[in-house]
KEGU-867602 format. One record per atom (N, C-alpha, C): residue number from 1; residue in one letter; chain; atom name; x negated, y, z negated. Coordinates in steps of 0.02 Angstrom, whole numbers, plus 50000, padded with zeros to 5 digits. Layout:
N
<atom><seq>NUM</seq><type>A</type><mol>A</mol><atom>CA</atom><xx>X</xx><yy>Y</yy><zz>Z</zz></atom>
...
***
This chain:
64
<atom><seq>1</seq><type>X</type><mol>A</mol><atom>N</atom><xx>40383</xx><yy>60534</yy><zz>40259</zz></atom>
<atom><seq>1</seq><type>X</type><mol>A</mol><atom>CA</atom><xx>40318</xx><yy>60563</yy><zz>40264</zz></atom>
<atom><seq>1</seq><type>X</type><mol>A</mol><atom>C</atom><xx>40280</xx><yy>60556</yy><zz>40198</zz></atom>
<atom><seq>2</seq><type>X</type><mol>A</mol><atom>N</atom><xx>40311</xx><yy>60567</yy><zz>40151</zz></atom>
<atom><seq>2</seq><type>X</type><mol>A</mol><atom>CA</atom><xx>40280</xx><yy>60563</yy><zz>40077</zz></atom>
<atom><seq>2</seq><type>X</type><mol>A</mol><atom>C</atom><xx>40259</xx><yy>60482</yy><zz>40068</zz></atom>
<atom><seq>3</seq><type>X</type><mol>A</mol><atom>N</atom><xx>40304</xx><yy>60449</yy><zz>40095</zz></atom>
<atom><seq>3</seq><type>X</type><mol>A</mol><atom>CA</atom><xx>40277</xx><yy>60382</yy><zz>40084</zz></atom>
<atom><seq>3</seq><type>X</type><mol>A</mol><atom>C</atom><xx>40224</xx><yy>60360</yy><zz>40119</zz></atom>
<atom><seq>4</seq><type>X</type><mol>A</mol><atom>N</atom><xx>40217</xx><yy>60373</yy><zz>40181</zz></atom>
<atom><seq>4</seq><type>X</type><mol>A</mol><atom>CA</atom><xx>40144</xx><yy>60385</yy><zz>40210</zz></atom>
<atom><seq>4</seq><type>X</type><mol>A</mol><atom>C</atom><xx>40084</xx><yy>60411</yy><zz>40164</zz></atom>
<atom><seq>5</seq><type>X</type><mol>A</mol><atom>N</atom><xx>40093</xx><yy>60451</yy><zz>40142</zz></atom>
<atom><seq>5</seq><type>X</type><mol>A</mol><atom>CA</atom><xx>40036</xx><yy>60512</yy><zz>40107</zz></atom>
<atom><seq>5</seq><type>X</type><mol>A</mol><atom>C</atom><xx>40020</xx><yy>60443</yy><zz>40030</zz></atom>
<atom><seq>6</seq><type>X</type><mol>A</mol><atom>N</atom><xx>40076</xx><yy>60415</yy><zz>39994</zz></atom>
<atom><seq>6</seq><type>X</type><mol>A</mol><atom>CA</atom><xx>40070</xx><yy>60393</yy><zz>39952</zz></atom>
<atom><seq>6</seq><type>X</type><mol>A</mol><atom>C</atom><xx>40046</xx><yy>60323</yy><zz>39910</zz></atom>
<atom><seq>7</seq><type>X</type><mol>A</mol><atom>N</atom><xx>40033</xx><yy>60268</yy><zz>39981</zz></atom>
<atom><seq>7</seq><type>X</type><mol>A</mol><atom>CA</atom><xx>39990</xx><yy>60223</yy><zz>39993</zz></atom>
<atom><seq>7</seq><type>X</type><mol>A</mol><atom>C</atom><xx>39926</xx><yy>60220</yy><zz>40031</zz></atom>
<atom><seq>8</seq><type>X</type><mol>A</mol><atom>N</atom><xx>39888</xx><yy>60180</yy><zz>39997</zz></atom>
<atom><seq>8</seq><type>X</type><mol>A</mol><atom>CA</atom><xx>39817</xx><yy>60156</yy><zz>40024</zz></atom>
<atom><seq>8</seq><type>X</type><mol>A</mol><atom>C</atom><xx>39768</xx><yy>60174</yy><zz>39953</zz></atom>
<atom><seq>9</seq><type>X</type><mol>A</mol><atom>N</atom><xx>39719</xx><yy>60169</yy><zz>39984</zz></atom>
<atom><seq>9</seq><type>X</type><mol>A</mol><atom>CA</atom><xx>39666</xx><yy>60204</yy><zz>39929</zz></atom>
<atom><seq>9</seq><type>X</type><mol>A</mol><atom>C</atom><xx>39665</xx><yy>60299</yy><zz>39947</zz></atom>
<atom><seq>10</seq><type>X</type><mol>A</mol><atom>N</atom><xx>39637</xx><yy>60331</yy><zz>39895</zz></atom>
<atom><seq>10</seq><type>X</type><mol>A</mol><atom>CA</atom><xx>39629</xx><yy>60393</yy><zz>39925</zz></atom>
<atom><seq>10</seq><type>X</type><mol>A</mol><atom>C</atom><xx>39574</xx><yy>60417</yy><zz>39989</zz></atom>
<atom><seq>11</seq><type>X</type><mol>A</mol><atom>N</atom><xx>39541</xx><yy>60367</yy><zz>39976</zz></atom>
<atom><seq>11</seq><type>X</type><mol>A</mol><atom>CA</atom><xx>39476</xx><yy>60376</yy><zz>40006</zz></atom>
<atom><seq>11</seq><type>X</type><mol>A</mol><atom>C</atom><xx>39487</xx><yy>60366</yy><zz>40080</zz></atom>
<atom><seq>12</seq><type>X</type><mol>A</mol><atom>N</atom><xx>39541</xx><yy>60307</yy><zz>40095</zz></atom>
<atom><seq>12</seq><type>X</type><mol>A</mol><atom>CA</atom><xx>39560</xx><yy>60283</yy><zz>40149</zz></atom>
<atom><seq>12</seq><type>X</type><mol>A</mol><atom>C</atom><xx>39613</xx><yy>60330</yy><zz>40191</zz></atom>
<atom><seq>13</seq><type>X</type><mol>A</mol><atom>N</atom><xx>39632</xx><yy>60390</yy><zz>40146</zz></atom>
<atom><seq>13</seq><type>X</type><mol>A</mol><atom>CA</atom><xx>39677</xx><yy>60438</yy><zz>40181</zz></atom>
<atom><seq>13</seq><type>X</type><mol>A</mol><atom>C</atom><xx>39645</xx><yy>60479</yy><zz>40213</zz></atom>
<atom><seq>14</seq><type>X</type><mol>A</mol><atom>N</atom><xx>39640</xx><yy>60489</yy><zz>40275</zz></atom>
<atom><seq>14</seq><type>X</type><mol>A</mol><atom>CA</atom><xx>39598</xx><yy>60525</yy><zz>40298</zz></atom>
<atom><seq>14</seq><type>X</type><mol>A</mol><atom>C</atom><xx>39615</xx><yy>60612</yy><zz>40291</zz></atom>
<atom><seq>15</seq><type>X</type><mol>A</mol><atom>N</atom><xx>39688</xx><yy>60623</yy><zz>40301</zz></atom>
<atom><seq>15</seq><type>X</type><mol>A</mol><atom>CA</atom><xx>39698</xx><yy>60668</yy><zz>40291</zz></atom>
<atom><seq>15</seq><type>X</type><mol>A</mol><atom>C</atom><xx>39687</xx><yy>60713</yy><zz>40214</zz></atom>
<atom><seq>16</seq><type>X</type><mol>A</mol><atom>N</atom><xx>39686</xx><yy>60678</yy><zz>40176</zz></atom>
<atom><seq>16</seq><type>X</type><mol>A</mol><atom>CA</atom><xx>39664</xx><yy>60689</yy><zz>40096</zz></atom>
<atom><seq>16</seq><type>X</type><mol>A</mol><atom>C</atom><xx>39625</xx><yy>60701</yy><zz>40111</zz></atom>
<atom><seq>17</seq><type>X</type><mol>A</mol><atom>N</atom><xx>39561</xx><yy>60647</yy><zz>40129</zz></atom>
<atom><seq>17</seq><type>X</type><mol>A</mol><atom>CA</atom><xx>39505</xx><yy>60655</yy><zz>40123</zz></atom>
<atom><seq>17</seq><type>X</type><mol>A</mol><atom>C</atom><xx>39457</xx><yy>60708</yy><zz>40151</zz></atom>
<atom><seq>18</seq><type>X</type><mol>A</mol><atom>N</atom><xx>39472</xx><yy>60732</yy><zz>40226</zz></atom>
<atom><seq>18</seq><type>X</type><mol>A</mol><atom>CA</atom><xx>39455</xx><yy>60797</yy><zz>40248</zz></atom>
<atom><seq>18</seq><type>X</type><mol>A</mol><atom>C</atom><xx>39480</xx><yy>60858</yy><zz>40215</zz></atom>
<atom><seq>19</seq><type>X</type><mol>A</mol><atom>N</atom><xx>39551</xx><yy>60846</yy><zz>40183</zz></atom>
<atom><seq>19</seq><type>X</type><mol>A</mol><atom>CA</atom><xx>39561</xx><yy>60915</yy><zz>40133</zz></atom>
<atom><seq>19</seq><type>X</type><mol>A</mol><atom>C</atom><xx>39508</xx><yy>60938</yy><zz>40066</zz></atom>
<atom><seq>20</seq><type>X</type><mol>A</mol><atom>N</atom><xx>39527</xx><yy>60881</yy><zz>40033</zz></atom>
<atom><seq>20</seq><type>X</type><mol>A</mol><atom>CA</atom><xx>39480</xx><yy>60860</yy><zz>39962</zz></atom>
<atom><seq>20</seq><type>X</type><mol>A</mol><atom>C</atom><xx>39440</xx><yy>60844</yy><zz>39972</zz></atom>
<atom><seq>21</seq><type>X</type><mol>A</mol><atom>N</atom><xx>39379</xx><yy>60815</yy><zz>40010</zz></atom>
<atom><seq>21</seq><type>X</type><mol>A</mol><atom>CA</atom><xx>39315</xx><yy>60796</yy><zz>39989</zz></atom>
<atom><seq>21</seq><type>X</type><mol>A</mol><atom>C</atom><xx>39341</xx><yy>60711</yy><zz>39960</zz></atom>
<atom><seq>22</seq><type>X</type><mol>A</mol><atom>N</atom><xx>39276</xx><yy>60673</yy><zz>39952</zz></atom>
<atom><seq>22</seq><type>X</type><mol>A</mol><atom>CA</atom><xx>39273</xx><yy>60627</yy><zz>39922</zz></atom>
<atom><seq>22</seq><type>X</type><mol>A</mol><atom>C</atom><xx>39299</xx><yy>60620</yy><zz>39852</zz></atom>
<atom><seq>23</seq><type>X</type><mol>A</mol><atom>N</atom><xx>39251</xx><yy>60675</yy><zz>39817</zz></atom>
<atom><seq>23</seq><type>X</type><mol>A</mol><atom>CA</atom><xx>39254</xx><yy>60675</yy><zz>39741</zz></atom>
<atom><seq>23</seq><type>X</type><mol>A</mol><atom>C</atom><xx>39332</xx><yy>60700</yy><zz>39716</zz></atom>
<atom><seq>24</seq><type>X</type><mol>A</mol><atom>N</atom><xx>39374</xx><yy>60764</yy><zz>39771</zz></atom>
<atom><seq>24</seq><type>X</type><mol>A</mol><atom>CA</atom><xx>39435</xx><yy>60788</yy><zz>39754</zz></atom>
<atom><seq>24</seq><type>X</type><mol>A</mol><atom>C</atom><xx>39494</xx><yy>60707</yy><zz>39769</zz></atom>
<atom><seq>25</seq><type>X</type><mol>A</mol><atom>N</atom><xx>39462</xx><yy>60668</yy><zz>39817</zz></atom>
<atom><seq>25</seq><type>X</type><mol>A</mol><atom>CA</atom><xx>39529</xx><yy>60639</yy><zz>39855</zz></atom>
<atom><seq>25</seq><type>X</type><mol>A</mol><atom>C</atom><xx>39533</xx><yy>60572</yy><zz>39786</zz></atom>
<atom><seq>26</seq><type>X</type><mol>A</mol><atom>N</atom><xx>39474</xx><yy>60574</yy><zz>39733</zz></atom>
<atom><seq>26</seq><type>X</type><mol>A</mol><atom>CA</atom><xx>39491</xx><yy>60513</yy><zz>39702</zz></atom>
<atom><seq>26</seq><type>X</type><mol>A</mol><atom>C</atom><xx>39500</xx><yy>60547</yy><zz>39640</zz></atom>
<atom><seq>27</seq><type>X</type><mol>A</mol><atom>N</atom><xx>39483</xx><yy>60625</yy><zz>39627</zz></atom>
<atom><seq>27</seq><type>X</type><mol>A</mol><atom>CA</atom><xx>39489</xx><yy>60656</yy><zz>39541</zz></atom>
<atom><seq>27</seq><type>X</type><mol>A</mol><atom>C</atom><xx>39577</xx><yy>60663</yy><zz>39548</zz></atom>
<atom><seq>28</seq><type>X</type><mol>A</mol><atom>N</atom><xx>39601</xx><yy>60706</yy><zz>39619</zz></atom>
<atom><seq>28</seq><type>X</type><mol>A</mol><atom>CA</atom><xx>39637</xx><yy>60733</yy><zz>39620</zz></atom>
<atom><seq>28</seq><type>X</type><mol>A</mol><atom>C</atom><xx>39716</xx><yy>60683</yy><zz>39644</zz></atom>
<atom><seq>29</seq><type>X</type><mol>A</mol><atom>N</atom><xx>39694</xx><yy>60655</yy><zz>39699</zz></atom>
<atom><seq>29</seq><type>X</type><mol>A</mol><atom>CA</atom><xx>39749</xx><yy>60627</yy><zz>39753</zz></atom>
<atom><seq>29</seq><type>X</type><mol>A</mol><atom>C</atom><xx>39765</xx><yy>60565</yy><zz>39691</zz></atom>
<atom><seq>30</seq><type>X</type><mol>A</mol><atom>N</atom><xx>39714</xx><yy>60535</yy><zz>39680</zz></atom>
<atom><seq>30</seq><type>X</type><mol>A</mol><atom>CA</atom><xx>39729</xx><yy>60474</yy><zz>39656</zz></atom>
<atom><seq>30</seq><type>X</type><mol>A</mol><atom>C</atom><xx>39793</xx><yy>60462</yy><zz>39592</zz></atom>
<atom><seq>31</seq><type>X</type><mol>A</mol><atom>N</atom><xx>39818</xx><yy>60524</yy><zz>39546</zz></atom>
<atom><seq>31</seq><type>X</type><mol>A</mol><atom>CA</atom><xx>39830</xx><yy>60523</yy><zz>39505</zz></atom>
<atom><seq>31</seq><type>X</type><mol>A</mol><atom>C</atom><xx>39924</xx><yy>60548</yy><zz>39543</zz></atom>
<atom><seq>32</seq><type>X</type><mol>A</mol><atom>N</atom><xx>39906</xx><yy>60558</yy><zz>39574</zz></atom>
<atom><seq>32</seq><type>X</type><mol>A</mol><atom>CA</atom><xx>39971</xx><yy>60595</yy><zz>39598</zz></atom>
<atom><seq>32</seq><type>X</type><mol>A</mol><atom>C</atom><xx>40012</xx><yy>60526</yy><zz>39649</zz></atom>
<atom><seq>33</seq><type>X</type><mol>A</mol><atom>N</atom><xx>39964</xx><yy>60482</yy><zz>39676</zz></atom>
<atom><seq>33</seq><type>X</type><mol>A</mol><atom>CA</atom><xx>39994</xx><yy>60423</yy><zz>39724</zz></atom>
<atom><seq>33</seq><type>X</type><mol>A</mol><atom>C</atom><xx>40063</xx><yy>60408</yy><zz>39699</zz></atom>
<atom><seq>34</seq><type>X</type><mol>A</mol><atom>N</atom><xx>40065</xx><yy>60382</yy><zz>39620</zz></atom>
<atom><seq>34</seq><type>X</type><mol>A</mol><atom>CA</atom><xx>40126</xx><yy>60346</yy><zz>39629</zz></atom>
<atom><seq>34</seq><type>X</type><mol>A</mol><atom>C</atom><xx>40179</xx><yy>60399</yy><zz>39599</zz></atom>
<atom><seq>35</seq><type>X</type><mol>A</mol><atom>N</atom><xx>40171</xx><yy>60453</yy><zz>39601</zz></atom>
<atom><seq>35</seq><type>X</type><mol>A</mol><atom>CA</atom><xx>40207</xx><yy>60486</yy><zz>39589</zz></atom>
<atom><seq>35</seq><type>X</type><mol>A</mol><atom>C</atom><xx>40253</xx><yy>60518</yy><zz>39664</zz></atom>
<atom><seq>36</seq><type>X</type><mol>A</mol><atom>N</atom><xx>40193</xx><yy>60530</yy><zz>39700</zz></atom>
<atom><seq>36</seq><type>X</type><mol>A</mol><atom>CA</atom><xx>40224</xx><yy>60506</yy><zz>39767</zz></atom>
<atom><seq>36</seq><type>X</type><mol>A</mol><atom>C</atom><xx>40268</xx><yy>60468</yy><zz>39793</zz></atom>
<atom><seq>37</seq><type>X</type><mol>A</mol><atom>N</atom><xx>40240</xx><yy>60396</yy><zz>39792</zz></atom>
<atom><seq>37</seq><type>X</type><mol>A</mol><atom>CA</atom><xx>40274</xx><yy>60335</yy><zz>39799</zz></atom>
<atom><seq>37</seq><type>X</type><mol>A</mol><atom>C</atom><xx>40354</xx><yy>60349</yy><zz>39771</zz></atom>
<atom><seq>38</seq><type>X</type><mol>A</mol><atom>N</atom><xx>40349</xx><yy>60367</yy><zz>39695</zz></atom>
<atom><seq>38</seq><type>X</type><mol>A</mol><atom>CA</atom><xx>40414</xx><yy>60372</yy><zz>39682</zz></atom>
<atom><seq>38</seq><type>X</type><mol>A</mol><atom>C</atom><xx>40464</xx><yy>60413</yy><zz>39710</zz></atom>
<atom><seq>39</seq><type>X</type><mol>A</mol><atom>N</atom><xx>40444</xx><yy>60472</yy><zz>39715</zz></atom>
<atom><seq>39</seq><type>X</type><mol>A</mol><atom>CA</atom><xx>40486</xx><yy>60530</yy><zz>39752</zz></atom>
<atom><seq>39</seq><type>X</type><mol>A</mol><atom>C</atom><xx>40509</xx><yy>60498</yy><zz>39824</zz></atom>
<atom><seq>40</seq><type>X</type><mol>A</mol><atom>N</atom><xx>40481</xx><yy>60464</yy><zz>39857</zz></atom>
<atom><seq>40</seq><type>X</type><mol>A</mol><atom>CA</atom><xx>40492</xx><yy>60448</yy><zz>39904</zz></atom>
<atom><seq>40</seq><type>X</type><mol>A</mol><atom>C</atom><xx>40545</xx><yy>60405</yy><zz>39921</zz></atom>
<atom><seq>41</seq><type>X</type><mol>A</mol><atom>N</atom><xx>40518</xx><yy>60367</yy><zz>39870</zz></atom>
<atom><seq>41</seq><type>X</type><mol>A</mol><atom>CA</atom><xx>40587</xx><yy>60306</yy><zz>39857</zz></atom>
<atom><seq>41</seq><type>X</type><mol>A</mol><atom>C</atom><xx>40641</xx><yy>60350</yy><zz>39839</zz></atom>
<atom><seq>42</seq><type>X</type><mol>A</mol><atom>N</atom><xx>40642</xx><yy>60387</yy><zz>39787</zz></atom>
<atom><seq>42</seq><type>X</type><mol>A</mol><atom>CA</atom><xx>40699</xx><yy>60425</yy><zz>39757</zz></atom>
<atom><seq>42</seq><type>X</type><mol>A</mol><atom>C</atom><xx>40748</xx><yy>60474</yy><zz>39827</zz></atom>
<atom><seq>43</seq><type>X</type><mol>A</mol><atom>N</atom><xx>40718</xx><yy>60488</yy><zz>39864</zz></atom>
<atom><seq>43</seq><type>X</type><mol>A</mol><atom>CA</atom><xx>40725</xx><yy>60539</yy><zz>39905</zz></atom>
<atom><seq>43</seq><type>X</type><mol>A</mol><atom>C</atom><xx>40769</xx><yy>60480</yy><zz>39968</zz></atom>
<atom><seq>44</seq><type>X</type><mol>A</mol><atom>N</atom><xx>40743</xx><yy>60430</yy><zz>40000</zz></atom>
<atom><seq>44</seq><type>X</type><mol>A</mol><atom>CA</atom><xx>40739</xx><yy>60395</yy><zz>40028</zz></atom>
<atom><seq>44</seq><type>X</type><mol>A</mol><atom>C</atom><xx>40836</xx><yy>60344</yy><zz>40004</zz></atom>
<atom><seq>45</seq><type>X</type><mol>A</mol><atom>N</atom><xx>40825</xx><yy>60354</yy><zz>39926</zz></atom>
<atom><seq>45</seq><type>X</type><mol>A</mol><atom>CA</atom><xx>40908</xx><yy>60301</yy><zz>39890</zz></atom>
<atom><seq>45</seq><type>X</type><mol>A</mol><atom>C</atom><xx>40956</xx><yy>60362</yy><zz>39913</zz></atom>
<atom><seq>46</seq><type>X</type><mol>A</mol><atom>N</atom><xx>40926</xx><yy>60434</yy><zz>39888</zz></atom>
<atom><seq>46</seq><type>X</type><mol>A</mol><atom>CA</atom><xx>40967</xx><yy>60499</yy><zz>39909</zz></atom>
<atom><seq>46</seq><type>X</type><mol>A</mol><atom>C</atom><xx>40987</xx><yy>60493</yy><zz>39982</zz></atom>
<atom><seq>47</seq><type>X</type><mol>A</mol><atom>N</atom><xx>40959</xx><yy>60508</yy><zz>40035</zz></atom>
<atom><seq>47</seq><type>X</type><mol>A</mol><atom>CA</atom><xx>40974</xx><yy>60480</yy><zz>40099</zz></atom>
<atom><seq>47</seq><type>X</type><mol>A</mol><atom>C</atom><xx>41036</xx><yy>60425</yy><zz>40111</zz></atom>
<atom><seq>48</seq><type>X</type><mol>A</mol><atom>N</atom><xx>41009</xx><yy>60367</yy><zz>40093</zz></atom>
<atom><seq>48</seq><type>X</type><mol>A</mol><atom>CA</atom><xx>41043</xx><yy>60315</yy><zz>40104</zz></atom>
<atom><seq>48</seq><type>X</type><mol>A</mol><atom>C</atom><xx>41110</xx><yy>60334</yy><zz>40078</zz></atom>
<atom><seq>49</seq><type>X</type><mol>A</mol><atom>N</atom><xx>41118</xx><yy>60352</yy><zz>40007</zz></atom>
<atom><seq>49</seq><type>X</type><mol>A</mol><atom>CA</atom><xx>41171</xx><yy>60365</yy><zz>39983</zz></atom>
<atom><seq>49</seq><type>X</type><mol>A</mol><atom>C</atom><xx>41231</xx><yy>60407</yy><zz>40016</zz></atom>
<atom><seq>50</seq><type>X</type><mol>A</mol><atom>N</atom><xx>41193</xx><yy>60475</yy><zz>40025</zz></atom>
<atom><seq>50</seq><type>X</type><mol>A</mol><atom>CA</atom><xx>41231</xx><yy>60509</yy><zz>40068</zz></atom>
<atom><seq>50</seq><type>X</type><mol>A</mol><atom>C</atom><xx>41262</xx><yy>60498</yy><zz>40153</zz></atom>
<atom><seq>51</seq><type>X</type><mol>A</mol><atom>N</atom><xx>41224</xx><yy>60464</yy><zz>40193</zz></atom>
<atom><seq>51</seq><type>X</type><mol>A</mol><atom>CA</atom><xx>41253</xx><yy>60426</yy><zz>40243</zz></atom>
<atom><seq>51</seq><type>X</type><mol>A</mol><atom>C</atom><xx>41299</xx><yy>60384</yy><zz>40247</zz></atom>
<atom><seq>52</seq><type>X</type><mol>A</mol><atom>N</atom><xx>41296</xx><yy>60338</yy><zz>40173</zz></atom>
<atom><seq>52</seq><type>X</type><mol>A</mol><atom>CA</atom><xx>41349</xx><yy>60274</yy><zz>40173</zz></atom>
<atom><seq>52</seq><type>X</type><mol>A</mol><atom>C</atom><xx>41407</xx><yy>60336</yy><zz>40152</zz></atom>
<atom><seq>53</seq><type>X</type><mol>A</mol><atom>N</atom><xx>41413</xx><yy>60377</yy><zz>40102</zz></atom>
<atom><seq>53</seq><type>X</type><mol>A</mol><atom>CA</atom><xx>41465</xx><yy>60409</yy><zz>40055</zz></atom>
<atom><seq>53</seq><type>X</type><mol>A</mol><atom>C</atom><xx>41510</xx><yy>60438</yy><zz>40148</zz></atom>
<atom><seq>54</seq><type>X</type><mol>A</mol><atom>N</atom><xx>41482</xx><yy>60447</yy><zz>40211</zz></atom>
<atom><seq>54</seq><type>X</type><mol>A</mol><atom>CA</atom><xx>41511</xx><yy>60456</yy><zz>40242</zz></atom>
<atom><seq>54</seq><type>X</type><mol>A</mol><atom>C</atom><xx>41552</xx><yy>60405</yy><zz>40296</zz></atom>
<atom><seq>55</seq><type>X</type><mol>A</mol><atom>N</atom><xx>41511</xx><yy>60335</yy><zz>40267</zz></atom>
<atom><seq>55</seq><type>X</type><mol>A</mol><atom>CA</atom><xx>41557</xx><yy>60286</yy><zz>40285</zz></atom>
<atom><seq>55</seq><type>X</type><mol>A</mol><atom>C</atom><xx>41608</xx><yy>60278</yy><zz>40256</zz></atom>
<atom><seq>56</seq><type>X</type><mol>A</mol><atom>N</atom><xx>41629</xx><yy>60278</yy><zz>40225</zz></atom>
<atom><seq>56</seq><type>X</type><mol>A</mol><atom>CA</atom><xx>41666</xx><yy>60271</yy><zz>40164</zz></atom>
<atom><seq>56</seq><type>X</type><mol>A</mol><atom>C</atom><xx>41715</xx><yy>60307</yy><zz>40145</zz></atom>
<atom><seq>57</seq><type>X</type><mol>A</mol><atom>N</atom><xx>41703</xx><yy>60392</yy><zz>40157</zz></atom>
<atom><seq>57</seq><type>X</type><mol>A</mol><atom>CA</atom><xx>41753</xx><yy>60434</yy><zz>40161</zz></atom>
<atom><seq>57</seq><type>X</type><mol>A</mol><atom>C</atom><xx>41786</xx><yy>60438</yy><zz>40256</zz></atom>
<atom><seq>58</seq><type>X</type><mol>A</mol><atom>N</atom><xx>41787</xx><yy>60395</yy><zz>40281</zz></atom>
<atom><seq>58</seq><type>X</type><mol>A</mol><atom>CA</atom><xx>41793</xx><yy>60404</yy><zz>40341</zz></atom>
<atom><seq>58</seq><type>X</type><mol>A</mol><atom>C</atom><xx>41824</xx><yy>60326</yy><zz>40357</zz></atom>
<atom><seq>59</seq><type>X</type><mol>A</mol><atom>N</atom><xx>41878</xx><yy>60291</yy><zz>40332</zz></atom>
<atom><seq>59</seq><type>X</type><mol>A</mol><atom>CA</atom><xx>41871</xx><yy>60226</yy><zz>40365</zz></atom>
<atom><seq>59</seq><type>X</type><mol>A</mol><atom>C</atom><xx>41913</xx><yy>60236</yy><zz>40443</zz></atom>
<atom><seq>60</seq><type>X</type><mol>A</mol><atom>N</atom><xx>41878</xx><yy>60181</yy><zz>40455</zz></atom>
<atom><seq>60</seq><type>X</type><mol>A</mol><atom>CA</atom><xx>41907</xx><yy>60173</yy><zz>40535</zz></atom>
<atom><seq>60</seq><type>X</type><mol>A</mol><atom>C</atom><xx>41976</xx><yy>60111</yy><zz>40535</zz></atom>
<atom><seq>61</seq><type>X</type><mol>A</mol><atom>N</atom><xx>42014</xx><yy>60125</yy><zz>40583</zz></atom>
<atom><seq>61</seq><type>X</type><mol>A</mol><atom>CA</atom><xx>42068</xx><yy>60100</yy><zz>40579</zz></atom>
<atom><seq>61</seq><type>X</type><mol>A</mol><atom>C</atom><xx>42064</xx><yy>60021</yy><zz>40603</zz></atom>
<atom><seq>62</seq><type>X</type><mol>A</mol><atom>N</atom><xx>42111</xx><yy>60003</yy><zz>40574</zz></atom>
<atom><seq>62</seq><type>X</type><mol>A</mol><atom>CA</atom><xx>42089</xx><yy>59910</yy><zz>40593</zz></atom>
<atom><seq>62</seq><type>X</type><mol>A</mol><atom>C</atom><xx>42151</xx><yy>59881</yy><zz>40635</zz></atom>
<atom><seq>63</seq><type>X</type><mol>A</mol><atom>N</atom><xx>42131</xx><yy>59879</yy><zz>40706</zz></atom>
<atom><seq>63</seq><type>X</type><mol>A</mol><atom>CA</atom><xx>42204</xx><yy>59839</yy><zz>40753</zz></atom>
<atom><seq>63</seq><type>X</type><mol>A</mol><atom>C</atom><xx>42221</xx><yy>59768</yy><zz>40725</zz></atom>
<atom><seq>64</seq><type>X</type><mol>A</mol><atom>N</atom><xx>42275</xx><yy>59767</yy><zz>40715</zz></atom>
<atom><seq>64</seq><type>X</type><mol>A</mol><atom>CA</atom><xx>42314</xx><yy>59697</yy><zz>40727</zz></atom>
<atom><seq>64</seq><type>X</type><mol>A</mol><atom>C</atom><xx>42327</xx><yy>59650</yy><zz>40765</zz></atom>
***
């Protein structure tokens, strides 16, 4: 969801943009995007990580 919110222009977010106004969605939103972006990603390696860590602690048995 954050990664949604954290690309485009601000102006082009509509949801920003009905919160903030024009003038808020480019003083305010704009400065925060890739900080977004990052969390997202960060959040997103967290995920991944923790799903595989249960492949892994779990192997499956291999027939002969």
């Amino acid at each position: 969801m954050l990664s949604l919110l954290a690309v485009g222009c601000p102006v082009c977010n509509k949801v920003v943009l009905v919160l903030l106004g024009t003038s808020g969605a480019l003083t305010v939103w704009a400065p925060l995007q890739p900080w977004l972006g990052a969390l997202s990603v960060g959040l997103l390696g967290v995920a991944a990580v923790r799903r595989l860590a249960g492949e892994i602690a779990c192997p499956v048995p291999v027939r002969d």
